[in-house]
N, C-alpha and C positions, 0 to 999 in steps of 0.2 A: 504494500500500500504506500502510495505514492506522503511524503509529509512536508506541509506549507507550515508559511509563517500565519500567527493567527492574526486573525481580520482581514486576510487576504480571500477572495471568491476561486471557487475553483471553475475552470472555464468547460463550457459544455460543449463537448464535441457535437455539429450536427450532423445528422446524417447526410450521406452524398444523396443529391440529386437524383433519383430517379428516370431515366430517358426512356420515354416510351416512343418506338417506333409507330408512327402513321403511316400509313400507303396513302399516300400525294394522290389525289386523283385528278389529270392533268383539267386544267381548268377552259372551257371553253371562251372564245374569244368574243370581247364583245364587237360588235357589227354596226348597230345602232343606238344614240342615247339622247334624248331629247328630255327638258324639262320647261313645263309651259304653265300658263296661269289658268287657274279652276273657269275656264269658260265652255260651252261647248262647243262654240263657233272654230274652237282651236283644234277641235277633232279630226274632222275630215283633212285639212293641211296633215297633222302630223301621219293619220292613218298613210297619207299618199306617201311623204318622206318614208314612213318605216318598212311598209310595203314595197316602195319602192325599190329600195336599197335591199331588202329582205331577197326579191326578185331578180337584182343583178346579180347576186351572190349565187343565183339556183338553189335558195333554201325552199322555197315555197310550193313546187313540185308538183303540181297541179291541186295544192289544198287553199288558194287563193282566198275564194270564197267563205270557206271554213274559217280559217283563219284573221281574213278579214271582217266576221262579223261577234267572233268569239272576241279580238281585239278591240273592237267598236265599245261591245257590251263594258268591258274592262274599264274603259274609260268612262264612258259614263257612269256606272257604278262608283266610281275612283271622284269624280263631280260630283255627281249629285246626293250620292248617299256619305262617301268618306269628308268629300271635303263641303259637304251642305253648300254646294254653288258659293261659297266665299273665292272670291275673286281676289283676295290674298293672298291663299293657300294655292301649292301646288302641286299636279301629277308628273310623274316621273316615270317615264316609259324606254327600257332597257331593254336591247335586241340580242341575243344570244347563237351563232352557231354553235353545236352541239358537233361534236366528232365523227358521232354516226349521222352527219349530215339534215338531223332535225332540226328544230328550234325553241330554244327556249324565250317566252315573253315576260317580262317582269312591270307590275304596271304596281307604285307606290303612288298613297296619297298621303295627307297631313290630318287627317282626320283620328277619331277615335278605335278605330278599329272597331270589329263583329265578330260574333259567335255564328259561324257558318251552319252551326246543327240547328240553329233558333230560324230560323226561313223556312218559311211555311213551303211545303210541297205543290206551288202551283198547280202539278196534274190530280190533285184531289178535289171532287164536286165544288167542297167549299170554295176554293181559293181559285176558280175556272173565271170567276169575274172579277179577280182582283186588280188595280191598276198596272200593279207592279211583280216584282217576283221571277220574274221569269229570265230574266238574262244569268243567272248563274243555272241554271237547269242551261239555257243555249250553250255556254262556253261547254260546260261538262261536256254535253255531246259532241259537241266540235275539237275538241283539245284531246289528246291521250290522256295525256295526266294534268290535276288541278291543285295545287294548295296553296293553303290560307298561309302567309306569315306574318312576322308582325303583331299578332294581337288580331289579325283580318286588316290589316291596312295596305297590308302588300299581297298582290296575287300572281302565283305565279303558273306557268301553263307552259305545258309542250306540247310540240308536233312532232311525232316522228317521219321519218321518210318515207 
C-alpha cells in the first residue's frame, strides 16, 4: 500500500476511454436546398427548382408525378399546419441523392411539431367530409418510406428507384 503525506488527496485514476466502433454509413449527397418564407405562393417556384434539378440528376425516374404531389402536400403541411401561415417563420426543403439512386426529401418547419398517430384516419365514414387530413395519407402512398422527426416538424420521405 502505497503511503502519503497527511492532508495530501490521493488522485483517482480514470478509466480509459472506451472507443466504440461505428460503421460510417456513407452519407448521401445533398442535391438541392432551398429555405423560403411561410407563404404558399413560394410553393410552386420552389417545387419547379427542386424538381427540376431532382430531374437533371435522373433521380426522379418516371415517379415525377408521385413525387411531385407527395412534395407539394409536404409543404403545405410545413405552412399551414407547422408554421400556422406566419410569414416569419420558415420551410426548409432539402434534396437528397441516395446511392441506390432514390431520393430522399426532407421538408422542416419552425413550428411546434405533431403526434402523427393523433390524425384522424380520413378513409373512415366519419372523417370522409372533413376539410383536411388527407395529405399525409397522399404522401404515404406516394413515398416508400415516411417519418416524422423533430417532435413532427421535420418530415422526411423516400423514393426508391
Amino acid at each position: 500500500m502505497e503511503q502519503r503525506a497527511p492532508g495530501t488527496k490521493t488522485k483517482r485514476r480514470r478509466p480509459e476511454p472506451v472507443t466504440v466502433e461505428r460503421r460510417q454509413q456513407p452519407r448521401a449527397p445533398l442535391v438541392y436546398s432551398e429555405l423560403f418564407p411561410s407563404v404558399t405562393a413560394s410553393i410552386e417556384p420552389v417545387l419547379e427548382r427542386a424538381l427540376g434539378k431532382l430531374g437533371e440528376l435522373g433521380c426522379l425516374n418516371g415517379s415525377h408525378p408521385e413525387i411531385d404531389l407527395a412534395l407539394h402536400e409536404a409543404l403545405i403541411n410545413a405552412i399551414k399546419h407547422g408554421n400556422r401561415g406566419s410569414r416569419r417563420k420558415r420551410v426548409e426543403l432539402r434534396c437528397f441523392q441516395l446511392h441506390d439512386g432514390g431520393i430522399l426529401l426532407v421538408v422542416r418547419d419552425e413550428g411546434q411539431g405533431f403526434d402523427p398517430s393523433e390524425i384522424p384516419d380520413p378513409t373512415r365514414p366519419e372523417n370522409r367530409l372533413r376539410a383536411s387530413g388527407r395529405g399525409i395519407l397522399l404522401i404515404r402512398s406516394f413515398m416508400d418510406e415516411v417519418r416524422f422527426e423533430r417532435g413532427g416538424s421535420e418530415i422526411r420521405m423516400k423514393k426508391k428507384t
